[in-house]
C-alpha positions in Angstrom: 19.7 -8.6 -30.1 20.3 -12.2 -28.6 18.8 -11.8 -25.4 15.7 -10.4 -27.6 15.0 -13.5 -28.6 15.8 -15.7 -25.9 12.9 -13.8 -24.2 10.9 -14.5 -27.3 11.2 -18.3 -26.9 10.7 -18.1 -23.1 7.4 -16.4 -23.9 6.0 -18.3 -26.3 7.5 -21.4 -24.2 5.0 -20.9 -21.8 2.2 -19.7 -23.4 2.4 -23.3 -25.1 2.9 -25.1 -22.0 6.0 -26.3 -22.3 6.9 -24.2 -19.1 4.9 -24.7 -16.3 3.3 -22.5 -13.8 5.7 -22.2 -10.7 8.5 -24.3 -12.5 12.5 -23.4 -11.9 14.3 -22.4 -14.8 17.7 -23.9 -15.5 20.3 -21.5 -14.0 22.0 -18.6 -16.0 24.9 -21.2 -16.6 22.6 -23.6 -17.7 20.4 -21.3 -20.2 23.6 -19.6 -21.6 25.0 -23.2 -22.6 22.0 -24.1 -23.9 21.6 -21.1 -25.9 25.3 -21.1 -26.9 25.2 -17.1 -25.9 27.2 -15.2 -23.1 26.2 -15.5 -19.0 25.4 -11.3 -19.0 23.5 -11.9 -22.6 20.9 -14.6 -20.5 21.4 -12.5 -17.5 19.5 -9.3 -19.5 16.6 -11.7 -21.0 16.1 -13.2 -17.2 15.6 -9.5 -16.4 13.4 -8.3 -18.8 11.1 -11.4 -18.0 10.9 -10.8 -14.6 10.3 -7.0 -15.3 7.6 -7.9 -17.8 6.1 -10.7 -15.3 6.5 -13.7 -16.6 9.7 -14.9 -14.5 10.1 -14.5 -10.4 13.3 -14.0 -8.7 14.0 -16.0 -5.7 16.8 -15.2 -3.9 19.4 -18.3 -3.9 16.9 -20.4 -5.6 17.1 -19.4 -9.1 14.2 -17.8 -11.5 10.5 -19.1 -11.9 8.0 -19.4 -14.3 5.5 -16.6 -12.8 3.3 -16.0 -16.3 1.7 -12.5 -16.4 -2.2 -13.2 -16.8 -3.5 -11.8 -20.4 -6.9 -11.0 -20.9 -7.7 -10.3 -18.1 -10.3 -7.1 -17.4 -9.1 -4.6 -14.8 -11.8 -2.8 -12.8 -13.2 0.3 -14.4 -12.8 3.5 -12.7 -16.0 5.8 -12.6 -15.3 9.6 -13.9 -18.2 11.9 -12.3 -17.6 15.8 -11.4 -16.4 16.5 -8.0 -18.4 18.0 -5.3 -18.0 18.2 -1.1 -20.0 15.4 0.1 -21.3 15.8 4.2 -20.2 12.9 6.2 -22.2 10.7 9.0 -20.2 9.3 11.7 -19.9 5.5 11.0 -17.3 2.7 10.6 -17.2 1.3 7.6 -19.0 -1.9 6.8 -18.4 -5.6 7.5 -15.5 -4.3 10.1 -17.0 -4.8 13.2 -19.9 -7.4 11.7 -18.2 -10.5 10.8 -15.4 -12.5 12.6 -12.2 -11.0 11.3 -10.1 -13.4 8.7 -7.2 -13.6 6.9 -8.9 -12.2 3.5 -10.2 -9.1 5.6 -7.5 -6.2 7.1 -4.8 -5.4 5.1 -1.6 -6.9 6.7 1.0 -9.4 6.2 0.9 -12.8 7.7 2.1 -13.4 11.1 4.2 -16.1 9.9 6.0 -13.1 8.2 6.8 -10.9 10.6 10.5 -11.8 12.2 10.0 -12.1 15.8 12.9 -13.8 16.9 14.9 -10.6 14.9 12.8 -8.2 16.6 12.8 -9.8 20.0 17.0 -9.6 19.9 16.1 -5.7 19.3 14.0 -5.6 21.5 16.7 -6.9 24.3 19.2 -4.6 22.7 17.0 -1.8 23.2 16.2 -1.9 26.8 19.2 -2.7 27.5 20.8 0.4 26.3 17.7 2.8 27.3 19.1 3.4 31.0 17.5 7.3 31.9 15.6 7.1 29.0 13.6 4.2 30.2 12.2 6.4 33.2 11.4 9.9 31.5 8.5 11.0 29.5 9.8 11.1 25.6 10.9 13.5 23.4 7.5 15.4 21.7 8.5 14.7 18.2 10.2 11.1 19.0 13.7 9.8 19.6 16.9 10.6 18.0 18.5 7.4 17.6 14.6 6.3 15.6 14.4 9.9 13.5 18.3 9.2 12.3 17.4 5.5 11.4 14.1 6.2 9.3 16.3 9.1 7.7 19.0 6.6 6.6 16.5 3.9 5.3 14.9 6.4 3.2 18.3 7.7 1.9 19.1 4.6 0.3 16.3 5.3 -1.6 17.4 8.2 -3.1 14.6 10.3 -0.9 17.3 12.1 1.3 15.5 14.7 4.3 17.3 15.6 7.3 16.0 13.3 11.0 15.1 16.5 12.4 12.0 17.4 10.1 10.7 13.8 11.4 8.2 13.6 13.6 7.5 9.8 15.1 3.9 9.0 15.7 2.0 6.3 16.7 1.2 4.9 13.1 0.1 6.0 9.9 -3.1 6.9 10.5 -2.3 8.6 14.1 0.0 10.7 11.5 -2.8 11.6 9.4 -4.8 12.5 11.9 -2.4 15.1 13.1 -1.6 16.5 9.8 -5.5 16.8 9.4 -5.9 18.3 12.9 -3.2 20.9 12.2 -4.1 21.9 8.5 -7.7 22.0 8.4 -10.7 22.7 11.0 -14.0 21.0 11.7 -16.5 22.0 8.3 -13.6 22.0 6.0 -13.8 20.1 2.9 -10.7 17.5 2.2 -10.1 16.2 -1.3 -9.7 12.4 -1.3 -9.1 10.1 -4.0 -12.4 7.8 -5.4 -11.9 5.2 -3.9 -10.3 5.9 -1.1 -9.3 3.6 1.9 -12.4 3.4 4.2 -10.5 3.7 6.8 -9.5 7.4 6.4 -12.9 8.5 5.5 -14.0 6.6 9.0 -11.3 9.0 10.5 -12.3 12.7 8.2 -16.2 11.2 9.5 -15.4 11.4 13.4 -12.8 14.5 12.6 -16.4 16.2 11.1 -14.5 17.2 7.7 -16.3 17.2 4.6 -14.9 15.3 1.8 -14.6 15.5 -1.9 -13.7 13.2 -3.8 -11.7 13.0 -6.9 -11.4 10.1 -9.3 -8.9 7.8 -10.2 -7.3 7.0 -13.4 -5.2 4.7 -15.2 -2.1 6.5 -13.9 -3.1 8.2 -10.4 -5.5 11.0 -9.9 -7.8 13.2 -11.8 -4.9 16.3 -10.4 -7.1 18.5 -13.2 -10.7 18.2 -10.8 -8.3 18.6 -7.5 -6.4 22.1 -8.9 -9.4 23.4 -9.6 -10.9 23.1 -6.8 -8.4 24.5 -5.3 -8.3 27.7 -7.3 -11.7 28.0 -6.1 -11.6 27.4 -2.6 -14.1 24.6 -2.4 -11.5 22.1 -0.7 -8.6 23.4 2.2 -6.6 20.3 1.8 -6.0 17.7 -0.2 -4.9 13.8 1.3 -3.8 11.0 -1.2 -1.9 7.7 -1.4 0.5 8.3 -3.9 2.1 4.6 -4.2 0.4 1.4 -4.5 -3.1 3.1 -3.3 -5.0 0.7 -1.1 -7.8 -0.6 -2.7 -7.3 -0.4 -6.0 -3.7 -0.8 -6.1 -2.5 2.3 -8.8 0.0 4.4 -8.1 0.5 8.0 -9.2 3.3 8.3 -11.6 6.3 10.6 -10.8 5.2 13.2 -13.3 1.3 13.6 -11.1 4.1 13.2 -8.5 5.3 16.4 -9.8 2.3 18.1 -10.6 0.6 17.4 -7.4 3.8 18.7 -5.2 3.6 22.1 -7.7 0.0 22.5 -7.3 0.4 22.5 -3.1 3.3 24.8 -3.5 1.8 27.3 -6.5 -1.7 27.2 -4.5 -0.6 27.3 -0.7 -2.6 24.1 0.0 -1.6 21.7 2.8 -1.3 17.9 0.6 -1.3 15.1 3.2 0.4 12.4 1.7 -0.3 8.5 2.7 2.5 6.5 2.5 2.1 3.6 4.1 2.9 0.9 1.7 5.8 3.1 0.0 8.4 0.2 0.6 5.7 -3.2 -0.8 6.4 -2.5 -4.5 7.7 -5.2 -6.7 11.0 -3.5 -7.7 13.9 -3.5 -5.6 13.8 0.3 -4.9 10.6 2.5 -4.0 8.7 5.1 -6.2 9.6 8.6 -4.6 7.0 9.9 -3.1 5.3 13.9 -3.9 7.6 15.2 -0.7 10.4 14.5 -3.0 9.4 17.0 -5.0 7.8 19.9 -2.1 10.1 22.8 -2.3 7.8 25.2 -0.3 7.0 22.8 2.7 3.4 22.2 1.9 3.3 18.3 1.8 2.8 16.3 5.2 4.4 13.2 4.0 3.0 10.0 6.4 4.3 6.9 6.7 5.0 3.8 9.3 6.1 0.7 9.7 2.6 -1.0 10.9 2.1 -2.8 6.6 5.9 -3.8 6.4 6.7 -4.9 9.5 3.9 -5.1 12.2 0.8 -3.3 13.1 1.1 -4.3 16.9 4.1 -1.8 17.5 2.0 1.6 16.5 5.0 3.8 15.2 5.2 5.6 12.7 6.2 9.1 10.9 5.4 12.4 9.4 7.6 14.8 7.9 5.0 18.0 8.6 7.1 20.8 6.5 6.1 23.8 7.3 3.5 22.8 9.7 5.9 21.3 12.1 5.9 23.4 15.3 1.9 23.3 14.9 2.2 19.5 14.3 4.4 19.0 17.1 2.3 21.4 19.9 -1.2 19.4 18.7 0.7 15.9 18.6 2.5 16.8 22.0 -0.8 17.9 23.6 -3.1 15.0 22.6 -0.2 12.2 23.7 3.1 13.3 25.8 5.3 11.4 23.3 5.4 7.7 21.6 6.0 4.2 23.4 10.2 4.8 23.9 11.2 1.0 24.6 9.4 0.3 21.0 10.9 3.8 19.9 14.3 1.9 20.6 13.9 -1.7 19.3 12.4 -0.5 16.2 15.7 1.9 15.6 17.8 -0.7 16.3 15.9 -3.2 14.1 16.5 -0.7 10.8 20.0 0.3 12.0 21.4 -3.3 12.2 19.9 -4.1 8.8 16.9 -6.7 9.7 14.9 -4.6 8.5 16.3 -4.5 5.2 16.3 -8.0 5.3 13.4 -8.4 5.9 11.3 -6.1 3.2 13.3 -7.7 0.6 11.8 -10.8 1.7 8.3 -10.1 2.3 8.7 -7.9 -1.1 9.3 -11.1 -3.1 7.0 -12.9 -1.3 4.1 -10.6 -1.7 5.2 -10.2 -5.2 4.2 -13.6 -5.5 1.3 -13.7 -3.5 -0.7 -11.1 -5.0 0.0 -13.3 -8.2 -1.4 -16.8 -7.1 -4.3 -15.2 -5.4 -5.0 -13.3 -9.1 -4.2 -16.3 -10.8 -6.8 -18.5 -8.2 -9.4 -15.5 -8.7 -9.3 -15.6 -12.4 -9.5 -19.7 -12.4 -12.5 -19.8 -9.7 -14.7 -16.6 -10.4 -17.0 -16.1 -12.8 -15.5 -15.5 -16.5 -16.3 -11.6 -16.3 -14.8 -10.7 -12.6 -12.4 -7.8 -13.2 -9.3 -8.2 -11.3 -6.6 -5.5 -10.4 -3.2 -5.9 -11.3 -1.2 -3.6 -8.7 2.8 -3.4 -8.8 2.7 -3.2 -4.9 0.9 -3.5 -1.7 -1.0 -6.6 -0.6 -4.6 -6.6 -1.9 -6.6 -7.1 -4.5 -9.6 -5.0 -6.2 -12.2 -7.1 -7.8 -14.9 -6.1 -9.6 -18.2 -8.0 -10.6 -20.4 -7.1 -13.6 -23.8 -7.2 -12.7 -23.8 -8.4 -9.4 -27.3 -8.2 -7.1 -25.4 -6.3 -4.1 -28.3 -6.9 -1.4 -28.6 -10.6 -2.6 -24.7 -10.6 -2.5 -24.1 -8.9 1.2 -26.9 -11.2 2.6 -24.7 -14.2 1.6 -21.9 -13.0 2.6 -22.6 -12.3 6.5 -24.1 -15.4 6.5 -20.7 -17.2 5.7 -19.0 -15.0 7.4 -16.2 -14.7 5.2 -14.4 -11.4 5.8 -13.8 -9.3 3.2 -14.2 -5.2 3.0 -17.5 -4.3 0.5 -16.3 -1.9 -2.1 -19.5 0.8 -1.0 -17.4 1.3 1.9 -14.7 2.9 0.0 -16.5 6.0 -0.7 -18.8 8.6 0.2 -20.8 8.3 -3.4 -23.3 5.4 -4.5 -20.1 3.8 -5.9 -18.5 0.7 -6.3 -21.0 -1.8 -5.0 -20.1 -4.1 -7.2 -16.8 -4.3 -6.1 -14.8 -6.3 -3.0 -10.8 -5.8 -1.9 -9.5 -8.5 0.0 -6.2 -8.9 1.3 -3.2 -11.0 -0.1 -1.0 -10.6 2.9 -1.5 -14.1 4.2 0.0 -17.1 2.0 -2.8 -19.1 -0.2 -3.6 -22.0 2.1 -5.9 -24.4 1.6 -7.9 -22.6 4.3 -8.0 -19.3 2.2 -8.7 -21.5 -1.0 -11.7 -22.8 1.2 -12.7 -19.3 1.6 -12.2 -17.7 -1.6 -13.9 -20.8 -3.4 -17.4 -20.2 -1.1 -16.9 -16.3 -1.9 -16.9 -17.2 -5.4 -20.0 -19.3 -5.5 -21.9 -16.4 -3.9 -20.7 -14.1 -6.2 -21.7 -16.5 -8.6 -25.4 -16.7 -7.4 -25.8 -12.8 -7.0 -25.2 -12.0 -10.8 -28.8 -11.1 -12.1 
């Protein structure tokens, strides 16, 4: 077919330099008079690049070289034999230890976030509170914010009714509650390896035990979790399911499936993180498991603190079956969630900013996570493995035969802030490894940064 090869030459165009990095394509126009072929015949091979990598979309600007990186090893993932692991009340490494940067928490920029939008919510919203300014606020969150979160969601194709919403005051404060109402103190949760540190900071000071199940190339070991269980040995199980912070995989929608059927066959609460559902590269979300729990044994969880801003604390949990037990515990512990924010937040997604805005930050972090791979693989040394995610905002990096006490020493005394990769399990795992965050732009600051991190790296390889 004709746009077949068009793609072809575009290809091997820039494999042999002809095309540049970051250069602008001629416009469809352009490339279909050059090619002597039809605007939709151009239009098909300017899609297929961009869905194989190697052209960006930019919105009224035309397509861009973008170049996929080839050759390029992708960090190994360890398969071991599950077993519930104790754990000590901590916080997870370099958080609290080093000055916190840009390459450190995962988060956008705060040149990204839309504050003038937000702040002409924000007016609207108080504004139009009047009684409900004064009283305490509804247990399981305002109307007006369950309806908009429903809608957004809907467009997805993930339709669920504003009632089985309950608003929470972000993501994690979701988990928690699902965790809270599902399990007890002593029960074992199955986690994926890795897993954010984060969440095992929170199962820590919750005094669950963990077990945790390894990753593969497309999501989770779901044979290791089902059998455990079958056998008892875990009570609940609580996974990313799209764009999995650190390592960046995401399940596909047949483990999507299988995970949703193995809660429902097995009775088994699933707690299901997802936070960066609406950061992946394509113009429409994965569905998540919940689209597939027919029994009501999935407590999906969600928020708005990785797309739009961590500083407002709302998010979401649909609890299932679980709801008038989420509800009472979330009720009891907090008398309701911030209703002025409540407000500015549902008039933010109901008068569209907010679409505008993640199709914004979703090209833009698109791109992102592909100069800061591209800058990694130029600058590190020749063996550094370097994830490839379709989603989210960081990177997993992984270096052979690094010294990790040599490595850490360095690293505190640059203070450079990153998250060590030992932090993102319970098991003498993945100390080789580093995330950082692509969520700011790649100044010449973070260049600064990332160049000293790679000379240390550099040093600590035996």
């Amino acid at each position: 077919m004709r746009y077949k090869k068009i793609v072809e030459q575009v290809i091997s165009d820039i494999n042999s330099g002809k095309l540049a990095r970051g250069s602008r394509m001629p416009s469809l126009r352009q490339m279909a008079a050059l090619q002597h072929v039809s605007l939709t015949t151009v239009q098909n091979a300017f899609h297929q690049l961009e869905e194989l990598g190697w052209l960006l979309a930019k919105p009224q600007a035309g397509f861009y070289v973008s170049a996929p990186l080839i050759n390029v090893s992708i960090p190994s993932l360890p398969q071991f034999s599950s077993r519930p692991v104790t754990l000590e009340e901590k916080t997870s490494r370099n958080a609290s230890e080093i000055p916190p940067g840009p390459l450190g928490t995962s988060q956008l920029s705060h040149d990204l976030v839309p504050y003038e939008a937000f702040k002409r919510s924000m007016r609207r919203a108080i504004k139009n509170l009047r009684t409900d300014f004064h009283f305490y606020p509804e247990p399981s969150g305002s109307k007006q914010l369950k309806d908009a979160v429903s809608a957004q969601f809907f467009k997805y194709g993930f339709p669920f009714h504003s009632d089985d919403l309950v608003i929470t005051n972000g993501c994690i404060d979701a988990v928690r509650f699902a965790l809270e109402t599902t399990t007890k103190p002593g029960d074992s949760i199955a986690i994926s390896s890795p897993c954010f540190n984060g969440i095992i900071d929170l199962l820590s000071a919750l005094g669950r035990k963990v077990i945790e199940i390894p990753c593969l190339p497309d999501g989770i070991d779901l044979d290791q979790f089902e059998r455990h269980a079958k056998n008892g040995t875990v009570q609940a199980g609580l996974f990313s399911t799209s764009h999995m912070n650190p390592q960046g995989i995401s399940l596909t929608a047949k483990q999507k499936q299988r995970l949703a059927q193995i809660a429902n066959q097995l009775k088994i609460p699933v707690i299901e993180d997802d936070v960066y559902i609406e950061l992946g590269h394509a113009k429409t979300p994965p569905l998540p498991a919940k689209y597939w729990d027919e029994g009501g044994y999935i407590l999906w969880c969600g928020s708005i603190s990785k797309t739009l801003s961590a500083a407002l604390r709302i998010g979401w949990c649909i609890p299932g079956q679980y709801k008038a037990k989420y509800i009472y515990a979330s009720t009891i512990a907090r008398l309701g969630v911030n209703m002025p924010i409540q407000a500015a937040v549902a008039d933010f997604i109901s008068s569209g900013q907010y679409n505008k805005h993640i199709s914004a930050i979703r090209l833009c972090l698109k791109q992102q996570l592909m100069d800061y791979r591209a800058f990694v693989v130029d600058k590190f040394p020749a063996k550094t493995a370097v994830s490839a995610p379709e989603g989210g905002m960081v990177l997993w990096l992984q270096f052979p035969n690094l010294c990790t006490k040599k490595f850490e020493v360095q690293l505190m005394n640059a203070e450079i802030d990153i998250r060590l990769g030992a932090s993102f399990s319970t098991l003498p795992l993945y100390k080789d490894c580093i995330r950082i965050n692509c969520g700011w732009p790649l100044s010449d600051d973070i260049k600064s940064q990332l160049i000293e991190l790679a000379r240390i790296v550099n040093e600590s390889i035996h």
